[in-house]
N, C-alpha and C positions, 0 to 999 in steps of 0.2 A: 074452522081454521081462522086464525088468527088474522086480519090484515097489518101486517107493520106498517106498509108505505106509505101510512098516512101517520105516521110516528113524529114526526118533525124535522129538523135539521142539524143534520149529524156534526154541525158544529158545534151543537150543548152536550157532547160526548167528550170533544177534545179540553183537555186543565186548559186555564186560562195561561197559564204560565208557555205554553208550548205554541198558541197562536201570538205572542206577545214576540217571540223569540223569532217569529217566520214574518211578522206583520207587514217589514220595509221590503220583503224580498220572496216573492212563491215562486209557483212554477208561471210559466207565461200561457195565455190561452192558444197562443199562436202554439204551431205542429206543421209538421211535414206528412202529410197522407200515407198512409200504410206503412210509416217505417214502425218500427219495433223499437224501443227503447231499454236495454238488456238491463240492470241496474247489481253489481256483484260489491255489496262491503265485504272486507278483508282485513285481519288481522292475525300476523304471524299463521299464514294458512300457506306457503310458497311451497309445499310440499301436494299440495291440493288443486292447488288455484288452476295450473295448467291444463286440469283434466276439464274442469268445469266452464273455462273458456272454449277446451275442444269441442266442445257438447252443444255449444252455439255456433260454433263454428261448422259442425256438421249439420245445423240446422236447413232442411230443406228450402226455408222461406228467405226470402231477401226481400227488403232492404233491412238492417239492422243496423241499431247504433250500441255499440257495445262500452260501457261506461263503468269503471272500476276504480273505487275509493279507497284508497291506502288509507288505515285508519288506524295510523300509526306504527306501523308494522315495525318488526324489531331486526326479522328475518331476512331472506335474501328476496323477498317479496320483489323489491324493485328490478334486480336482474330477470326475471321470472318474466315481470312485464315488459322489461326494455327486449329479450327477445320475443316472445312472443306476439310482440306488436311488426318487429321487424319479417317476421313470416306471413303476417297478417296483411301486410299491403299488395299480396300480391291479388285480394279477393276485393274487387275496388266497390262492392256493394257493402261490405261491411265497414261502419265509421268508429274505428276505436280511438279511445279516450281514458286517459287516466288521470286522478286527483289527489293528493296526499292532504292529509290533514294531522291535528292533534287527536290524539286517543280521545274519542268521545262516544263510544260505541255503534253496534249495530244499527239502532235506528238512525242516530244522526249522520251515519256514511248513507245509509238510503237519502235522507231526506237531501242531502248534500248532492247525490246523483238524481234525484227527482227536479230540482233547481237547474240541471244542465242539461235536464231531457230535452229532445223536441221530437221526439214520435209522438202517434197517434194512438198507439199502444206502449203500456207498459210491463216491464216481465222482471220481476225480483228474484234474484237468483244467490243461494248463499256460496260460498269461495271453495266450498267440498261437497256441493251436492250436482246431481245431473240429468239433463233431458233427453228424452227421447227426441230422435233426428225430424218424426211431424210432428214436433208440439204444437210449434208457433204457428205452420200454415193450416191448420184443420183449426187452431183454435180462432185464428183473424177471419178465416172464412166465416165462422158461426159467430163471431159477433159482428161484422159486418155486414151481417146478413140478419141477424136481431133485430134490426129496427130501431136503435136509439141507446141510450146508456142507460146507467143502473142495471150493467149486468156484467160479470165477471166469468170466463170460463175456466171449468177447474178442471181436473180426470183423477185414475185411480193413481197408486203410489204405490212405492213397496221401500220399506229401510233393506240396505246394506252394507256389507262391513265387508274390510279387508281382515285375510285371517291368514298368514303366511304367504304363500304365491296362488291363492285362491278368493275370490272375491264369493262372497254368501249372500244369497238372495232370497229374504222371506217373503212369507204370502203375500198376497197382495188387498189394501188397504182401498174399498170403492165410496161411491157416494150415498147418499141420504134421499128421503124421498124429498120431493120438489114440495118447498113452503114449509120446511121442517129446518133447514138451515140452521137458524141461532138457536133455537131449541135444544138441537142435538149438539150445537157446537159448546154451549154452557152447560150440557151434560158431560164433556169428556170427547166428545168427536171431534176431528179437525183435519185439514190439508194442511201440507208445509207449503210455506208461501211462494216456490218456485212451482208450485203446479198449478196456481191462476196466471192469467192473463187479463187485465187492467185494461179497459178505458182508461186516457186521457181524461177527460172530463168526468170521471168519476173520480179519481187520484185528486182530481185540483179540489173538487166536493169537499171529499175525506178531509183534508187539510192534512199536514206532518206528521211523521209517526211519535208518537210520545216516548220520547225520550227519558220519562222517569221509570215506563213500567217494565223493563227489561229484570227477571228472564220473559217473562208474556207477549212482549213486544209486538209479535204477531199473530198473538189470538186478540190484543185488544184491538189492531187493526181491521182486522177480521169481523170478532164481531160488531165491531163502531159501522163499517160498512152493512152489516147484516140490520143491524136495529135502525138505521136510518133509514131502510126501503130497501136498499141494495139488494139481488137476484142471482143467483148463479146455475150456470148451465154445464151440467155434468157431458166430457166429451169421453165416451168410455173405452178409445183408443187411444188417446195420449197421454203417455205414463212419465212418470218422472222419477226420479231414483234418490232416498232419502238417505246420506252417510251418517247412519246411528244403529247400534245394537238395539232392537224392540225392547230387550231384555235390562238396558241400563238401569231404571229406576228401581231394578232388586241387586246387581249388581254393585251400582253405587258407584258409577265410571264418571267421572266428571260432576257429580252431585255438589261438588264443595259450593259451589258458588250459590246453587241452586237452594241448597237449606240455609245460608244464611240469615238473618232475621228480616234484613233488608228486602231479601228476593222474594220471601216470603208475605214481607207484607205489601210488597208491591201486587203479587197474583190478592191478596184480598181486595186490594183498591180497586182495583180492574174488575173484579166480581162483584161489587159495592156500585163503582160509578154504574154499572149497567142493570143491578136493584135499583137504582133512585132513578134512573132514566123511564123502565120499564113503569115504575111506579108512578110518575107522572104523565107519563104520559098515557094511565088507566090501563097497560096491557099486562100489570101482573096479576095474571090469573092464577087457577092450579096447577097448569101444565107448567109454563114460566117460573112457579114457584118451588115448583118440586125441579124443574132443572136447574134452578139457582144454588137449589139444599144441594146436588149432588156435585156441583161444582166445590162448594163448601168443602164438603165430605172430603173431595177429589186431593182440595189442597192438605186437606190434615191428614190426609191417607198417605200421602206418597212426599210430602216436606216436613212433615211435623215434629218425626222421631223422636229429636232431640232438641226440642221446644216447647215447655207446657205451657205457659203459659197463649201462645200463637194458635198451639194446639186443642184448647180451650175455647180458645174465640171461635174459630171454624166451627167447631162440633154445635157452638151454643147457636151458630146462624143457620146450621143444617135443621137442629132439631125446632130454629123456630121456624122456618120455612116449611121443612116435611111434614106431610100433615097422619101417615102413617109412622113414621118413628124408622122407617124398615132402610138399612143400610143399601146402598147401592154396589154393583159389582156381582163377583159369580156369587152362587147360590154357596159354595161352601165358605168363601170369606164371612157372609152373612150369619151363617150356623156359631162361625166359630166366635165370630163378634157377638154374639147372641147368648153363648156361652163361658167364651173367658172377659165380655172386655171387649173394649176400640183398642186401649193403651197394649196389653196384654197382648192382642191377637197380630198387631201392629210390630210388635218387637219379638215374639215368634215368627211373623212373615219375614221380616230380615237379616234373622240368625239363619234360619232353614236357608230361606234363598239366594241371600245378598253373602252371607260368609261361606257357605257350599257352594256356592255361585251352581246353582242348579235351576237353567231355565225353562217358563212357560212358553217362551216360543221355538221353536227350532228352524233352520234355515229347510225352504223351500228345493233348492239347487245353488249351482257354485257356477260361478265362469272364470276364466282366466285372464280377461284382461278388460279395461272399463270399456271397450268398444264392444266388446262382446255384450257388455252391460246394457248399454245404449240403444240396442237392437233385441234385448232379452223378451221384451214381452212386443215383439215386430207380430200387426195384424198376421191372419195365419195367409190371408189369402194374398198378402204379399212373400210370401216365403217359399224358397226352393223346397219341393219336396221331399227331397233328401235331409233336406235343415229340419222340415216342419217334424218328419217321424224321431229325428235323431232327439229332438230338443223338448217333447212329449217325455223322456226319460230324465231325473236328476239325477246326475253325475254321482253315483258312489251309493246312491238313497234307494235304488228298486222302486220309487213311489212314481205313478203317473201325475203329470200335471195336466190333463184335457182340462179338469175344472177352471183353470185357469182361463181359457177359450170361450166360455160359454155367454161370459157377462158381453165380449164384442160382436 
């Protein structure tokens, strides 16, 4: 196994341009002991936002400081906050805070709320997604209880979607073995960034989130932390609840932005700056190498459709990287790219499945409302009896979910 930690310092990951922009102004070293630092950008999300504030609100753990960056919202995002704050004082451990700014995106509403922190912990939370009620206190107990920083705790996940007056709940999405992190995460694995929990003193480390590399923005935070040493500690009862269809990248739901050429070549840059990182600093081996190629792959598989030349570059970095030639992904994608074609098997995968919209994943169960959500995957051995057999069945599906129970 590979040692990273002695990789260097994950300051030579971040563009010069994004340390130059933060230089007169970071976070401060100074913290307040055990508070939590909630950190939510938003834009035009006031239809959302309330659920995901409740979601820390129902947070078992206190003290919290709950900090939310308007990031230029168009919508009624402000009244959303103006009450929601006004309910919020009756809970005197939570310290809410809100920030407006110019449209500058996601990373820079974080880093703008990382600047105003002062917990000891940090928790990234996007303005439509949700926690489970023990995230925060199982996950402050296990890192307070780690012994030092350079370590992030994360848990499993599950995407779901609203679909009429029924909330859809797929499988559930767990961790990676221990020292396998950036490996699997530049092969395609990953957490959405509300299911870690941050050091302070690791977030000051990391430096700013890069503002150029959106949509990626927090896989290159991610792995910027991973290739510098960074650790993380899978808690396999704290789940967090992901607002996206599994299914969109066939679909094609919100994609527009996402194939642009720009967005596009942002994800190569980010798969690039961490070949020349890995490269220097002697850790790209074969393993490193072949998860680079299938990142490559990754991005001409699922961005490329309708860009050849982008889609060109990718293929020509996977195949200098793989040192077998053998496509990644299931076995039948492989066959048929084997047979018709990347291009070819590529634009049959998104007639068949993106215009039939005929999906690979299906929903696990359904709840009715987000608090039911919240509590969906509640250890068993905190649960009424009556709840624990009822909730073994999905709602309409005849399928059992015990499997669900086994990883806790």
């Amino acid at each position: 196994m590979i040692d990273i930690s002695r990789s260097g310092c994950s300051h030579s990951l971040v563009p010069a341009g994004v340390w130059k922009v933060y230089q007169k102004r970071w976070m401060s070293e100074e913290y307040t002991p055990g508070l939590v630092s909630v950190i939510i950008p938003t834009h035009n999300c006031a239809r959302f936002l309330g659920e995901a504030m409740d979601s820390v609100l129902a947070q078992t753990y206190r003290p919290i400081e709950l900090i939310v960056v308007d990031d230029g919202s168009t919508d009624n995002t402000g009244s959303v906050l103006e009450e929601w704050g006004r309910n919020v004082r009756r809970d005197r451990m939570i310290h809410f805070r809100t920030f407006c700014q110019e449209q500058r995106g996601a990373p820079a509403a974080r880093n703008k709320g990382l600047i105003e922190s002062q917990g000891e912990y940090i928790q990234f939370l996007d303005a439509d997604d949700i926690l489970s009620p023990g995230k925060m206190a199982s996950q402050v107990s296990i890192l307070s209880g780690s012994g030092g920083g350079e370590k992030a705790a994360y848990g499993p996940w599950r995407h779901f979607v609203t679909s009429g007056n029924r909330i859809l709940v797929y499988n559930p999405q767990y961790g990676v073995s221990e020292g396998e992190w950036l490996k699997q995460w530049l092969s395609g694995w990953f957490v959405p960034p509300h299911s870690l929990l941050w050091m302070r003193s690791d977030v000051i480390r990391l430096g700013p989130w890069d503002e150029s590399s959106a949509p990626d923005d927090d896989g290159e935070y991610a792995m910027r932390y991973l290739a510098s040493g960074g650790r993380l500690i899978f808690c396999p009862e704290m789940w967090v609840y992901y607002r996206q269809n599994p299914n969109v990248a066939l679909f094609g739901n919100s994609l527009s932005g996402r194939r642009t050429a720009s967005s596009i070549r942002a994800r190569i840059r980010v798969a690039r700056r961490m070949e020349r990182f890995l490269a220097e600093t002697g850790l790209l081996d074969d393993e490193y190498s072949r998860a680079l190629s299938h990142r490559y792959y990754g991005i001409a598989k699922n961005y490329t459709t309708g860009n050849r030349l982008l889609r060109r570059l990718c293929l020509r970095d996977f195949r200098r990287l793989s040192r077998d030639g053998n496509a990644p992904g299931t076995s039948r994608h492989r066959v048929l790219a084997r047979l018709f074609g990347f291009v070819l098997t590529q634009k049959l995968r998104f007639l068949i499945l993106g215009v039939l919209r005929i999906p690979t994943q299906f929903p696990a169960a359904s709840v009715r409302t987000i608090e039911e959500l919240r509590t969906f995957d509640r250890p068993a051995s905190q649960e009424p009896l009556g709840s624990l057999v009822s909730r073994y069945h999905s709602p309409g599906t005849g399928t059992e979910r015990g499997a669900v129970y086994r990883h806790h």
